[in-house]
PDB file of N, CA, C and O in Angstrom, chain B, residues numbered from 101:
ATOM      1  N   UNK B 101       1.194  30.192  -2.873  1.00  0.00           N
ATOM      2  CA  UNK B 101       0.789  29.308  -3.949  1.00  0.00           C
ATOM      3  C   UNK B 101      -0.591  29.729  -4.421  1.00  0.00           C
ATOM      4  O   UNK B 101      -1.554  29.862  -3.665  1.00  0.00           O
ATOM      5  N   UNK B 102      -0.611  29.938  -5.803  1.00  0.00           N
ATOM      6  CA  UNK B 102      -2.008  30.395  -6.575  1.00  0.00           C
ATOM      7  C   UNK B 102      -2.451  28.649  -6.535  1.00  0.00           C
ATOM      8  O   UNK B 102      -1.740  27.655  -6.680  1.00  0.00           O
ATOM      9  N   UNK B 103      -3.960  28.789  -6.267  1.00  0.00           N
ATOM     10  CA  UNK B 103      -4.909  28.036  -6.838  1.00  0.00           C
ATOM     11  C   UNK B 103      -6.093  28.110  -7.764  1.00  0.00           C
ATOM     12  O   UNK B 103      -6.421  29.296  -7.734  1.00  0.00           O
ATOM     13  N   UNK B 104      -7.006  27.382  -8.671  1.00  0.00           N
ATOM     14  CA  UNK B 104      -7.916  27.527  -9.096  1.00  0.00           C
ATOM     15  C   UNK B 104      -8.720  26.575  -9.210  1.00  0.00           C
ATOM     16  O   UNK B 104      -8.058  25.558  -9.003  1.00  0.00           O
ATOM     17  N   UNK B 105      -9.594  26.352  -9.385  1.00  0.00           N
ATOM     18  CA  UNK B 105     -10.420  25.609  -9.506  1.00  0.00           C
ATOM     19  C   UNK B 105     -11.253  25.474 -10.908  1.00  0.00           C
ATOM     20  O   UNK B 105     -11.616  26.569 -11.339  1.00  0.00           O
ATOM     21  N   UNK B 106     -11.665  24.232 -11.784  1.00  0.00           N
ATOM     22  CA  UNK B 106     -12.036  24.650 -13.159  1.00  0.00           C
ATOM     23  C   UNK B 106     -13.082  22.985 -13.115  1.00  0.00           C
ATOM     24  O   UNK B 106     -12.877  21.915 -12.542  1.00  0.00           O
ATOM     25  N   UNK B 107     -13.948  23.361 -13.810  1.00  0.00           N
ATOM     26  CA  UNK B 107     -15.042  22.503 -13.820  1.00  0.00           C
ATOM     27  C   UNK B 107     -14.659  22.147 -15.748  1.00  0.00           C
ATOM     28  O   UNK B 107     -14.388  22.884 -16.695  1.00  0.00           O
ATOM     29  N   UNK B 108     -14.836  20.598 -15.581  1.00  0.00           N
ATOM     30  CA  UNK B 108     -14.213  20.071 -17.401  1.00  0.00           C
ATOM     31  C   UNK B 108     -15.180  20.061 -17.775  1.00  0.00           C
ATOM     32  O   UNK B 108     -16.172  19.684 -17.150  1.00  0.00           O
ATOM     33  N   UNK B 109     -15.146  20.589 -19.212  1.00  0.00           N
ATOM     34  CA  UNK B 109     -16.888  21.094 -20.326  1.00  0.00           C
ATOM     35  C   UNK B 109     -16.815  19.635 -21.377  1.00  0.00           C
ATOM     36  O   UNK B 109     -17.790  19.136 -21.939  1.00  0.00           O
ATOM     37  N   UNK B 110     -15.159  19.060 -21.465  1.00  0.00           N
ATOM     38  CA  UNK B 110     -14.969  18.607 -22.814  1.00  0.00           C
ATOM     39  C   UNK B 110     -16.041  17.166 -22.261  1.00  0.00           C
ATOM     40  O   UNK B 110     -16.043  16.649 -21.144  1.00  0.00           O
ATOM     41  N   UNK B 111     -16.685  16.880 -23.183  1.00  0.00           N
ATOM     42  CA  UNK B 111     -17.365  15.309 -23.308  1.00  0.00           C
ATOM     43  C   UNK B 111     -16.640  14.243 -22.816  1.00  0.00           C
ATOM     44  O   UNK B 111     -17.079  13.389 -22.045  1.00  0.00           O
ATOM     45  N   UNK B 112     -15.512  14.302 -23.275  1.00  0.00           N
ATOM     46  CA  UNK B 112     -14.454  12.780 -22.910  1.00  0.00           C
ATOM     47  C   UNK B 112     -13.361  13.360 -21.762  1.00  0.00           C
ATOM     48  O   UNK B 112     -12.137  13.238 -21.789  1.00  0.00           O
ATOM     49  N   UNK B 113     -14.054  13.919 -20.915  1.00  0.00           N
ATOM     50  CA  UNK B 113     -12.846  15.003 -20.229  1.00  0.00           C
ATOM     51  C   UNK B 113     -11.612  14.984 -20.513  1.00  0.00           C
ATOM     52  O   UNK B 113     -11.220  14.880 -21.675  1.00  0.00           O
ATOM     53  N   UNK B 114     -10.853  15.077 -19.531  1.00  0.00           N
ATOM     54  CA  UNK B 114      -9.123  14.943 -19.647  1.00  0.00           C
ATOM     55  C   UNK B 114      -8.477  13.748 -20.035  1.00  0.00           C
ATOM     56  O   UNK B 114      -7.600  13.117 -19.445  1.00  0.00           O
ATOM     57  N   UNK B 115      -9.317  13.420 -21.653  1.00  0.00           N
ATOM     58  CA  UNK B 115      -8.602  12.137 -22.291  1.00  0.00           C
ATOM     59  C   UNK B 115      -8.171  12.791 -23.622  1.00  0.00           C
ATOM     60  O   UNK B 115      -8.586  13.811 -24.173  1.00  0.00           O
ATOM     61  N   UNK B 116      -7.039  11.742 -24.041  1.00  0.00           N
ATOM     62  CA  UNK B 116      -6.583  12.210 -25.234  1.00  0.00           C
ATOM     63  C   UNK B 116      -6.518  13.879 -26.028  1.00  0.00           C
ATOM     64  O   UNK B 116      -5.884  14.701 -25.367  1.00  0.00           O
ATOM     65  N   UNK B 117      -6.944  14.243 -26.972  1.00  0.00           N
ATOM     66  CA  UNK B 117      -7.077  15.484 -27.473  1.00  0.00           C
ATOM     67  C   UNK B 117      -6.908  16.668 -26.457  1.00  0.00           C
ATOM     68  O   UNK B 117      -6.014  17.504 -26.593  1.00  0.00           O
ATOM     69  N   UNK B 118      -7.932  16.693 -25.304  1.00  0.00           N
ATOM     70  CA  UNK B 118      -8.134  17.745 -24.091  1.00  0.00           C
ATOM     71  C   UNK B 118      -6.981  17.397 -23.413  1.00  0.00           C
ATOM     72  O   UNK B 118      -6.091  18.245 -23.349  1.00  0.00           O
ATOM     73  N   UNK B 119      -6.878  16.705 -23.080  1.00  0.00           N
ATOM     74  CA  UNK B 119      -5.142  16.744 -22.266  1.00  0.00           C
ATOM     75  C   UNK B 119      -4.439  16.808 -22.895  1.00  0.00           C
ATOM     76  O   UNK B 119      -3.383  17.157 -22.369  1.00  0.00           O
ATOM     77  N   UNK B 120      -4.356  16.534 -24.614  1.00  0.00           N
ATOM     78  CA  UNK B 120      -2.927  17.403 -25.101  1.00  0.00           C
ATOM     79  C   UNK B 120      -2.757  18.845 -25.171  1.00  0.00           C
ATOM     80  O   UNK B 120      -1.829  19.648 -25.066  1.00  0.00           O
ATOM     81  N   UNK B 121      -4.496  18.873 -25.473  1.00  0.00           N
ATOM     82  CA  UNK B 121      -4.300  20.780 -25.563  1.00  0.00           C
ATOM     83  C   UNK B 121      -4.033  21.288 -24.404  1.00  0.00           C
ATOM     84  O   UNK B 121      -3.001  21.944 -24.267  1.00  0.00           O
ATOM     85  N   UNK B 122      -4.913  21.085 -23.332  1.00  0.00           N
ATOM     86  CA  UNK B 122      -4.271  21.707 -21.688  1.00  0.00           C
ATOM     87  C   UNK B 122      -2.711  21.283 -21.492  1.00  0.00           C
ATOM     88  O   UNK B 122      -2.070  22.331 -21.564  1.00  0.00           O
ATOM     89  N   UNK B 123      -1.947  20.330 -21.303  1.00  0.00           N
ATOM     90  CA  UNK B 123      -0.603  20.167 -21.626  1.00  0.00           C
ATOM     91  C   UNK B 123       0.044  21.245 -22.071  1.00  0.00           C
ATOM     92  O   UNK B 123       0.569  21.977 -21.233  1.00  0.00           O
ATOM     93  N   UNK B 124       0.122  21.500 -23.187  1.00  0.00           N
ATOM     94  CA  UNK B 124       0.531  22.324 -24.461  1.00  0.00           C
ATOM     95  C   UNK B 124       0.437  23.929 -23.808  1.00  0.00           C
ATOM     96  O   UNK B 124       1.448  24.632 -23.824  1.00  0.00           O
ATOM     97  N   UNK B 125      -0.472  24.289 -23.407  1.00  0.00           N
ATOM     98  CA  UNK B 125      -1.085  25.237 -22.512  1.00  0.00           C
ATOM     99  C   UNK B 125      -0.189  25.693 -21.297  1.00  0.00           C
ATOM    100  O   UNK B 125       0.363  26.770 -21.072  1.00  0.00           O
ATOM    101  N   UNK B 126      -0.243  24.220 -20.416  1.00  0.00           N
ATOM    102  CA  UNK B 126       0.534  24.849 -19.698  1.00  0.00           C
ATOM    103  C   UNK B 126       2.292  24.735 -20.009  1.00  0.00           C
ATOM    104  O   UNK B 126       2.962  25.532 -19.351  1.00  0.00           O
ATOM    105  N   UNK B 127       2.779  24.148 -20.607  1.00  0.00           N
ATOM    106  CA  UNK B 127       4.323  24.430 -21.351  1.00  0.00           C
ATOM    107  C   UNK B 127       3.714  25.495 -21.727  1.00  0.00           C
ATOM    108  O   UNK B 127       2.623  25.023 -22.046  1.00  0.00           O
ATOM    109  N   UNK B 128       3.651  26.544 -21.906  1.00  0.00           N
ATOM    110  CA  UNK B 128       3.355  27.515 -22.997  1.00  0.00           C
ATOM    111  C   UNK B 128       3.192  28.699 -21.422  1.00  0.00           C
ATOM    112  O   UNK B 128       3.528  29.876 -21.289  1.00  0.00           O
ATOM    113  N   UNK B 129       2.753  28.044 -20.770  1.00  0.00           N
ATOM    114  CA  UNK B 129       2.861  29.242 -19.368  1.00  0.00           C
ATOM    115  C   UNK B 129       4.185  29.605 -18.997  1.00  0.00           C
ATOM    116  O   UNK B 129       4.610  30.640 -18.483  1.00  0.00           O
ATOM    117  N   UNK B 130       4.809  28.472 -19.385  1.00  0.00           N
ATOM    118  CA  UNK B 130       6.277  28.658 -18.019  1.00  0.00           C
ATOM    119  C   UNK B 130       6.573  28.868 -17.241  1.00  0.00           C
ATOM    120  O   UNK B 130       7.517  29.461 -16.719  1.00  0.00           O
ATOM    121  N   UNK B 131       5.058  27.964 -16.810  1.00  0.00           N
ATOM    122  CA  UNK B 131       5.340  27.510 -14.978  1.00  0.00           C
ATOM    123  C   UNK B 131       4.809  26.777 -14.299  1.00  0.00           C
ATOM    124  O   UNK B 131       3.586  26.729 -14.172  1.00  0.00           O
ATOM    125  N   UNK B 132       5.470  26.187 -13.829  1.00  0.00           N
ATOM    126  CA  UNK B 132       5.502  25.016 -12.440  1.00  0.00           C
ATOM    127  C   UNK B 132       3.783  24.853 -12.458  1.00  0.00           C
ATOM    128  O   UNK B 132       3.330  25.240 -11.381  1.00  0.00           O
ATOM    129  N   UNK B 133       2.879  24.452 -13.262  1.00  0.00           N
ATOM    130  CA  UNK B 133       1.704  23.733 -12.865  1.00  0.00           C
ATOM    131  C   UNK B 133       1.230  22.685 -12.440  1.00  0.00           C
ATOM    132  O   UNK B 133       1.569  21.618 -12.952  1.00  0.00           O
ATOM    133  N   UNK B 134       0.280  22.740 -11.342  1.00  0.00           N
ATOM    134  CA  UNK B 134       0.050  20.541 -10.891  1.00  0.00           C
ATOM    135  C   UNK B 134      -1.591  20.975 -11.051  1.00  0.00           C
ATOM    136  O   UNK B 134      -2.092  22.092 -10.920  1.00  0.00           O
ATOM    137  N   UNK B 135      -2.184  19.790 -11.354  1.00  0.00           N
ATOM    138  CA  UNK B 135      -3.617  19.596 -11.352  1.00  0.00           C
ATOM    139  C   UNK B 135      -3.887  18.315 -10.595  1.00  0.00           C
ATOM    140  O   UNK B 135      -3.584  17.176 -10.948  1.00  0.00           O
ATOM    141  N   UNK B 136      -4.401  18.632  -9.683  1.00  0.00           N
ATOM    142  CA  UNK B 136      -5.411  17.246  -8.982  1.00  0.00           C
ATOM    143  C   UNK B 136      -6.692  17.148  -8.882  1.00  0.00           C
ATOM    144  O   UNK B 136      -7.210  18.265  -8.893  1.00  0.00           O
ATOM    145  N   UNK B 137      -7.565  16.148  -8.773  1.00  0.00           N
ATOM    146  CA  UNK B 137      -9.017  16.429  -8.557  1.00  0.00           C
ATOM    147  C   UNK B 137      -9.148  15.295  -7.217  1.00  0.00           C
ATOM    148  O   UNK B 137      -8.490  14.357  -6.767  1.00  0.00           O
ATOM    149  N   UNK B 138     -10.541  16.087  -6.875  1.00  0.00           N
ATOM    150  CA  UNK B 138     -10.644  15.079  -4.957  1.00  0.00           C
ATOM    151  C   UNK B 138     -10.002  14.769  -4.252  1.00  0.00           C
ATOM    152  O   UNK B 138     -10.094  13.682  -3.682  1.00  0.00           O
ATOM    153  N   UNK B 139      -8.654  16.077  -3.931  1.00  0.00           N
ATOM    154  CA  UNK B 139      -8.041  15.887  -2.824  1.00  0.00           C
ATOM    155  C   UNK B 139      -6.716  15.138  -3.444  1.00  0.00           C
ATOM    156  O   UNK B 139      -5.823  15.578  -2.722  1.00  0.00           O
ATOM    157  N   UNK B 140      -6.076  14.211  -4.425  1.00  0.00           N
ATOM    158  CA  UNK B 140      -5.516  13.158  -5.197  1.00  0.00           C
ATOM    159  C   UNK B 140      -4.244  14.094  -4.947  1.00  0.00           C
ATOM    160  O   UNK B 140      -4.518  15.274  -4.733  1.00  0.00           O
ATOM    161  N   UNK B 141      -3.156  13.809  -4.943  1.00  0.00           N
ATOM    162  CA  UNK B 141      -1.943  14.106  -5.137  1.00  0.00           C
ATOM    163  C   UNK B 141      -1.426  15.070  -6.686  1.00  0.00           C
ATOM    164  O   UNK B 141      -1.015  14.677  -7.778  1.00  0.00           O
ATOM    165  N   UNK B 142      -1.640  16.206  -6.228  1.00  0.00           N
ATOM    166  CA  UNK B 142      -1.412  16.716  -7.410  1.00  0.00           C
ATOM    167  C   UNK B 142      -0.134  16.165  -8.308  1.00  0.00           C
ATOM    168  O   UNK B 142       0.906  15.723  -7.819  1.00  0.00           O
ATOM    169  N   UNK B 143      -0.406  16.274  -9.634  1.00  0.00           N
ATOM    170  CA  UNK B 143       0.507  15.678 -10.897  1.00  0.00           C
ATOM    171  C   UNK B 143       0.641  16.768 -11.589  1.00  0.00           C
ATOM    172  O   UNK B 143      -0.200  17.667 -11.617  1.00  0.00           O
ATOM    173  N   UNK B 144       2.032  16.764 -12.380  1.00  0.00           N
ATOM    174  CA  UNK B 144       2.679  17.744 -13.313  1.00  0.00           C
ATOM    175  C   UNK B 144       1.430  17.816 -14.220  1.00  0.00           C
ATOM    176  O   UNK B 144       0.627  16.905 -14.421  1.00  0.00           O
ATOM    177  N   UNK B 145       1.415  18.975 -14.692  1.00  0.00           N
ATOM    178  CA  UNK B 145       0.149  19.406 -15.900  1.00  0.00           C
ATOM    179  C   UNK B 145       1.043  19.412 -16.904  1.00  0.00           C
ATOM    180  O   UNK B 145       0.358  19.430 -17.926  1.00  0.00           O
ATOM    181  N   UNK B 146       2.270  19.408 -17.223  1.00  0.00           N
ATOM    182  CA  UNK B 146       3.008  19.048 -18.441  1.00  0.00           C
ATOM    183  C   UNK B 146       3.380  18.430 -19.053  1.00  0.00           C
ATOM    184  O   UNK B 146       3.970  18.453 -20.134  1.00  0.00           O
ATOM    185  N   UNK B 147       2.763  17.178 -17.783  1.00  0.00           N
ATOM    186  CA  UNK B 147       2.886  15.247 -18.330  1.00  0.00           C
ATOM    187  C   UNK B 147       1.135  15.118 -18.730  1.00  0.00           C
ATOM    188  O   UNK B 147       0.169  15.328 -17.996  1.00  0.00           O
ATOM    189  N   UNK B 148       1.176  14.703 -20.139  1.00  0.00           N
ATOM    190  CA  UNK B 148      -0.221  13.868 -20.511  1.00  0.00           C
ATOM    191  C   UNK B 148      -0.525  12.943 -19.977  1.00  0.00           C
ATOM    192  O   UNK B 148      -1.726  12.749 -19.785  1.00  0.00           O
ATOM    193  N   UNK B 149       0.273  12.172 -19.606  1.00  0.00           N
ATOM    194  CA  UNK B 149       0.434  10.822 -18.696  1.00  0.00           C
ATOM    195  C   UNK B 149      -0.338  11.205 -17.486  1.00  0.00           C
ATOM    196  O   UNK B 149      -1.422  10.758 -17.110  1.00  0.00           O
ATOM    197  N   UNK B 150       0.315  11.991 -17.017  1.00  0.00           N
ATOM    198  CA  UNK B 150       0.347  12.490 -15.506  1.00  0.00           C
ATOM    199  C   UNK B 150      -1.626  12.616 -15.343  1.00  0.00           C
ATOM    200  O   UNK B 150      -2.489  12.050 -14.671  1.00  0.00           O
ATOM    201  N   UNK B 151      -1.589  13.572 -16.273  1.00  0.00           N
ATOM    202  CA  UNK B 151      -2.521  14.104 -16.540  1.00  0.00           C
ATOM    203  C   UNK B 151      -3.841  13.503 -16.558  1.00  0.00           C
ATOM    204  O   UNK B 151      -4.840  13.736 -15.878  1.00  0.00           O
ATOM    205  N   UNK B 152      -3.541  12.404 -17.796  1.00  0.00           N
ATOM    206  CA  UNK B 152      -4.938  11.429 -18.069  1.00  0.00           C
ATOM    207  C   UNK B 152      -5.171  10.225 -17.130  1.00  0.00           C
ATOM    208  O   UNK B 152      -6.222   9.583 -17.119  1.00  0.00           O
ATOM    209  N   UNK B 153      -4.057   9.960 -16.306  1.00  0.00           N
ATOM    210  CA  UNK B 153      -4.227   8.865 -14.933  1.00  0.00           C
ATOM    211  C   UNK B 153      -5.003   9.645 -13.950  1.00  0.00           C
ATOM    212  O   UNK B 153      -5.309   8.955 -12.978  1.00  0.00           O
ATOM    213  N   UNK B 154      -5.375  10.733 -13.900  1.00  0.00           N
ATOM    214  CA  UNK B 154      -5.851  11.065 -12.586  1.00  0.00           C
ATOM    215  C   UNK B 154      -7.599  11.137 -12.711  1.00  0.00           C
ATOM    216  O   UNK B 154      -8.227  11.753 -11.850  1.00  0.00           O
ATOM    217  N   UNK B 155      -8.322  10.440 -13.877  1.00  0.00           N
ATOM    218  CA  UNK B 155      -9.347   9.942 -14.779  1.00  0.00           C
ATOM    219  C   UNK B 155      -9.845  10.914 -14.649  1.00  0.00           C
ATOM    220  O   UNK B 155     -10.264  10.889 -13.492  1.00  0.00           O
ATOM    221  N   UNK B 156     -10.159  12.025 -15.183  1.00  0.00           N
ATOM    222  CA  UNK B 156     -10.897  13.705 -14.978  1.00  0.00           C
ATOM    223  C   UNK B 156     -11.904  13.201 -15.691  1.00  0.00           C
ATOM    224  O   UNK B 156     -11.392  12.266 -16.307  1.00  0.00           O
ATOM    225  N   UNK B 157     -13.139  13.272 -16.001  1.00  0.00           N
ATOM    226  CA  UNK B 157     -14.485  13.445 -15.893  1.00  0.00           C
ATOM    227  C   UNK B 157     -14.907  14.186 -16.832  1.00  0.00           C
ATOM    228  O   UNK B 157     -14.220  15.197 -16.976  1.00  0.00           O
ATOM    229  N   UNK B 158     -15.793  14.082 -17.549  1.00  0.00           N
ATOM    230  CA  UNK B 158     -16.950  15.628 -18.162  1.00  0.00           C
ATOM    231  C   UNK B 158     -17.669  15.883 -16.924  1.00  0.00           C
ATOM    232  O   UNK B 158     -18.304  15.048 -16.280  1.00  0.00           O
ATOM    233  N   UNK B 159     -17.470  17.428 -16.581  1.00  0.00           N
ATOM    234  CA  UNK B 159     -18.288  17.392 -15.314  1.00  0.00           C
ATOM    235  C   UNK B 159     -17.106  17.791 -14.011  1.00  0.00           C
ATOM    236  O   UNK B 159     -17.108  18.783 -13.283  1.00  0.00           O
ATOM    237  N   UNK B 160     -16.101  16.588 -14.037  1.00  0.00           N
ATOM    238  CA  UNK B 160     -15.712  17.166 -12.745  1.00  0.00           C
ATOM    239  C   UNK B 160     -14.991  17.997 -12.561  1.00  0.00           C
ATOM    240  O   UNK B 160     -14.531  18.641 -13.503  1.00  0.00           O
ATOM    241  N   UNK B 161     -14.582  18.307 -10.963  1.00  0.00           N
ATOM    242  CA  UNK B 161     -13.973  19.665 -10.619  1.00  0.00           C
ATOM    243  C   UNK B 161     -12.646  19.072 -10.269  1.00  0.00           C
ATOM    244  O   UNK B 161     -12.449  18.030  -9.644  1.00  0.00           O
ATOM    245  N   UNK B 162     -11.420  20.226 -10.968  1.00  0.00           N
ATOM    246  CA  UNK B 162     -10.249  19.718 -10.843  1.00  0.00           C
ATOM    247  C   UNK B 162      -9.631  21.306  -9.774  1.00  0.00           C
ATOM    248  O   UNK B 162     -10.215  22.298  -9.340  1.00  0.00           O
ATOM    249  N   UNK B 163      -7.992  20.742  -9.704  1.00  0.00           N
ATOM    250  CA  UNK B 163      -7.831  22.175  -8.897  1.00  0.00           C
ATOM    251  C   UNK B 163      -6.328  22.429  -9.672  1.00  0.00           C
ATOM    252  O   UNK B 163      -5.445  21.586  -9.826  1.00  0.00           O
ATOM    253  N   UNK B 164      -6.319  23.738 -10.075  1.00  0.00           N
ATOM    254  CA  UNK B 164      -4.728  23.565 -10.549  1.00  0.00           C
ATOM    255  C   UNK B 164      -3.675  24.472  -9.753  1.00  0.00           C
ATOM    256  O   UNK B 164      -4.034  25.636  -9.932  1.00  0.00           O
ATOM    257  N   UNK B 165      -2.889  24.447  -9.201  1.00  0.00           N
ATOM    258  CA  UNK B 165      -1.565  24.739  -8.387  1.00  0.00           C
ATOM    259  C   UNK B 165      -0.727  25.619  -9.096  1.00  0.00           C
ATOM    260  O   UNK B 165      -0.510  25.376 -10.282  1.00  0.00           O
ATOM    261  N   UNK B 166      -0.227  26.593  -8.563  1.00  0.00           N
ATOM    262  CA  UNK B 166       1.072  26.813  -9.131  1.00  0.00           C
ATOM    263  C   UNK B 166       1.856  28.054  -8.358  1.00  0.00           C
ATOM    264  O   UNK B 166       1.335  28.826  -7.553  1.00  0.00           O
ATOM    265  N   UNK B 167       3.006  28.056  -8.725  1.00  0.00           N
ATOM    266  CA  UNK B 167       3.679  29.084  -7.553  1.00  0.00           C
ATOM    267  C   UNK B 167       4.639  30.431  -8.779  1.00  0.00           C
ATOM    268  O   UNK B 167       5.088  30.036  -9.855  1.00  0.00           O
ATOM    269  N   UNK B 168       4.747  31.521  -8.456  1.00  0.00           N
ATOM    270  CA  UNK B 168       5.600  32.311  -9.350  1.00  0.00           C
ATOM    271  C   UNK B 168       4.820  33.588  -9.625  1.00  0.00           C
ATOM    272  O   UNK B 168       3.764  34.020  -9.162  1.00  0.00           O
ATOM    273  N   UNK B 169       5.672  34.051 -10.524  1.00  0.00           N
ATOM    274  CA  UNK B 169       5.188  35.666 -10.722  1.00  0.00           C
ATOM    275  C   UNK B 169       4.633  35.332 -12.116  1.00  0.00           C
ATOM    276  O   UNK B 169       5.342  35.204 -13.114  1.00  0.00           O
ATOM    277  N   UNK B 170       2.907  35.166 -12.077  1.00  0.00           N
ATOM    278  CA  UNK B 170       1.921  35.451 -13.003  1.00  0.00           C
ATOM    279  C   UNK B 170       1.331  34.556 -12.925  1.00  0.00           C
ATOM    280  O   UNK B 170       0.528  34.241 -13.803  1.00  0.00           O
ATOM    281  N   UNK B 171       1.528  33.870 -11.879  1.00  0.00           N
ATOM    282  CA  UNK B 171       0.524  32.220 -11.770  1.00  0.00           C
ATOM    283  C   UNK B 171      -0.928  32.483 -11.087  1.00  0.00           C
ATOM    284  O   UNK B 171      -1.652  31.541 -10.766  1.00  0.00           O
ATOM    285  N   UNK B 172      -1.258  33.713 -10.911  1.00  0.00           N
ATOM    286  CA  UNK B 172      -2.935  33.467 -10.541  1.00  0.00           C
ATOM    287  C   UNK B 172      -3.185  34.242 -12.066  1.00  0.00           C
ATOM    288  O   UNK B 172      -4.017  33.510 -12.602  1.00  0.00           O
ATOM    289  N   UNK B 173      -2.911  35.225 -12.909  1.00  0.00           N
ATOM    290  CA  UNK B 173      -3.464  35.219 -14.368  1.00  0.00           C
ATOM    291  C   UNK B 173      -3.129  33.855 -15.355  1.00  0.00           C
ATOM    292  O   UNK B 173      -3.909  33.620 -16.277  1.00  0.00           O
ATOM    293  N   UNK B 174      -1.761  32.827 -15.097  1.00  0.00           N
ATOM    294  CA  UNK B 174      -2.249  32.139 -16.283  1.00  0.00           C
ATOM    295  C   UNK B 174      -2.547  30.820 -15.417  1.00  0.00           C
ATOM    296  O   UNK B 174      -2.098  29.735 -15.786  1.00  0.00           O
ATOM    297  N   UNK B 175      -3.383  30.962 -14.158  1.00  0.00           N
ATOM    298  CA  UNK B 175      -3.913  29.673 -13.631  1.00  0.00           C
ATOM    299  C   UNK B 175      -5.424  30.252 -14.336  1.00  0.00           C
ATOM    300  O   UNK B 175      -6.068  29.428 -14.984  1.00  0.00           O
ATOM    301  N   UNK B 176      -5.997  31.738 -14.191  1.00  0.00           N
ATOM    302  CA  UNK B 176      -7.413  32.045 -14.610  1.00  0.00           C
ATOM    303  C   UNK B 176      -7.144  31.273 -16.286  1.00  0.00           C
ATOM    304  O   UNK B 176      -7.773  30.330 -16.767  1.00  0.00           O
ATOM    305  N   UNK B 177      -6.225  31.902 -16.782  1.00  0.00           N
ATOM    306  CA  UNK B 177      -6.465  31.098 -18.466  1.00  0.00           C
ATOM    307  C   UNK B 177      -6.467  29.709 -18.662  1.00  0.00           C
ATOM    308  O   UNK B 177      -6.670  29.048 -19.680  1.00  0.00           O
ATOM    309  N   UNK B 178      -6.202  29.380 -17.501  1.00  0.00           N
ATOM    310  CA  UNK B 178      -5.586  27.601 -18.110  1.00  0.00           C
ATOM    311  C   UNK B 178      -7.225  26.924 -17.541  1.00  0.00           C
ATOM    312  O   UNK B 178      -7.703  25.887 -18.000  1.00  0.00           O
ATOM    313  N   UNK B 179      -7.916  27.812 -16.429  1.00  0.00           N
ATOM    314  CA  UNK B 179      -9.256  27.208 -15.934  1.00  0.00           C
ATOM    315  C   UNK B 179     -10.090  27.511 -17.005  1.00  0.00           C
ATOM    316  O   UNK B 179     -10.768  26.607 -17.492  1.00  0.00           O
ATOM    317  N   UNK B 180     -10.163  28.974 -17.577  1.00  0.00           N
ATOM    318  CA  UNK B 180     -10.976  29.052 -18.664  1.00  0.00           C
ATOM    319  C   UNK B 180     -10.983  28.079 -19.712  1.00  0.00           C
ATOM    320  O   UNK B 180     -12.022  27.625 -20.191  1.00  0.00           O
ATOM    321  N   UNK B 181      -9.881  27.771 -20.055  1.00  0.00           N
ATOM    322  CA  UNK B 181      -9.632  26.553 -21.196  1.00  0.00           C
ATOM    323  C   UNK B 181     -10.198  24.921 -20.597  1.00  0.00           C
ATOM    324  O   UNK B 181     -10.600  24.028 -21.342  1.00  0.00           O
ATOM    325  N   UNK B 182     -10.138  24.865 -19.652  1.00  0.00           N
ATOM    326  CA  UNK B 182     -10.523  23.765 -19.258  1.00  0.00           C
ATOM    327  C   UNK B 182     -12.527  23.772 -18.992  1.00  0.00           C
ATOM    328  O   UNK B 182     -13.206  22.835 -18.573  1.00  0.00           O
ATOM    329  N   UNK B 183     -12.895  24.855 -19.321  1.00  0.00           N
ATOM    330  CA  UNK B 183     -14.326  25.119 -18.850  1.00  0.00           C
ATOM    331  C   UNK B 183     -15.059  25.190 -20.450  1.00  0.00           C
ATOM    332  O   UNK B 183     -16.250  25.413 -20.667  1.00  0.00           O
ATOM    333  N   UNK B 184     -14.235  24.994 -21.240  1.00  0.00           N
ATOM    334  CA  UNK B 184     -14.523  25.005 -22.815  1.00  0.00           C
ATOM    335  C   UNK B 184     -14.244  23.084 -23.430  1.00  0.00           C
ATOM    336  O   UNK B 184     -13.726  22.129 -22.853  1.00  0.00           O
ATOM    337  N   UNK B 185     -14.739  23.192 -24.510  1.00  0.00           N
ATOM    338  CA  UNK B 185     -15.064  22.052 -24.877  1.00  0.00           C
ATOM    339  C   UNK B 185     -13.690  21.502 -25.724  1.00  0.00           C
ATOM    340  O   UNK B 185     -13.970  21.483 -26.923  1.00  0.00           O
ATOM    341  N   UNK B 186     -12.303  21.052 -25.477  1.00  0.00           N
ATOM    342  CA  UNK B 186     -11.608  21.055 -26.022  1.00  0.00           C
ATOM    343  C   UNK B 186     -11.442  19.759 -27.196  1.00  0.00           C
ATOM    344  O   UNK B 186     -10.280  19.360 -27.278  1.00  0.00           O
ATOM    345  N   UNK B 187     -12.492  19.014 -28.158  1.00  0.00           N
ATOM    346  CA  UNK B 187     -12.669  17.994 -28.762  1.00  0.00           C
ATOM    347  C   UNK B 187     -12.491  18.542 -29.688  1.00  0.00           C
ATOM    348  O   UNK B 187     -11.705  17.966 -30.440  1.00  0.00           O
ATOM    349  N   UNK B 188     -13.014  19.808 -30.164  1.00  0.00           N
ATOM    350  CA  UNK B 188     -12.821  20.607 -31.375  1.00  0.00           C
ATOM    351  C   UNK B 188     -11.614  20.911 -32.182  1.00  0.00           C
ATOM    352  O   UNK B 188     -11.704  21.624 -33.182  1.00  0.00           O
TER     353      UNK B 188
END
């Protein structure tokens, strides 16, 4: 299992807008991603739902999961995106 780790840049972290774009992101990987932060039970990264209940932070550190052939290059893209300001 690939892991990563990604620190959130966006202002309103993983609310609304930033969790649709990371969402979107990872459908767009096509593959099996979970994101948790502090240990929390990782949740599907392809549910917004999933996503914006686990209250992500400006600031905090999340971890994202995933298993398959290309999941430590598009776990690096999906952290980069999350280390950018996604309100824009």
């Amino acid at each position: 299992m690939a892991t990563r780790t990604a620190t959130i840049a966006s202002p309103v972290g993983l609310h609304a807008r930033p969790a649709a774009v990371f969402t979107r992101a990872v459908e767009d990987s096509g593959l099996e991603v979970r994101i948790s932060k502090d240990g929390s039970v990782p949740q599907d990264a392809t549910s917004i739902l999933g996503v914006m209940t686990l209250g992500v932070g400006h600031g905090d550190e999340v971890t994202l999961h995933a298993d398959g052939p290309g999941s430590e290059e598009a776990l690096e893209q999906l952290a980069d995106l999350l280390s950018r300001d996604l309100t824009q």
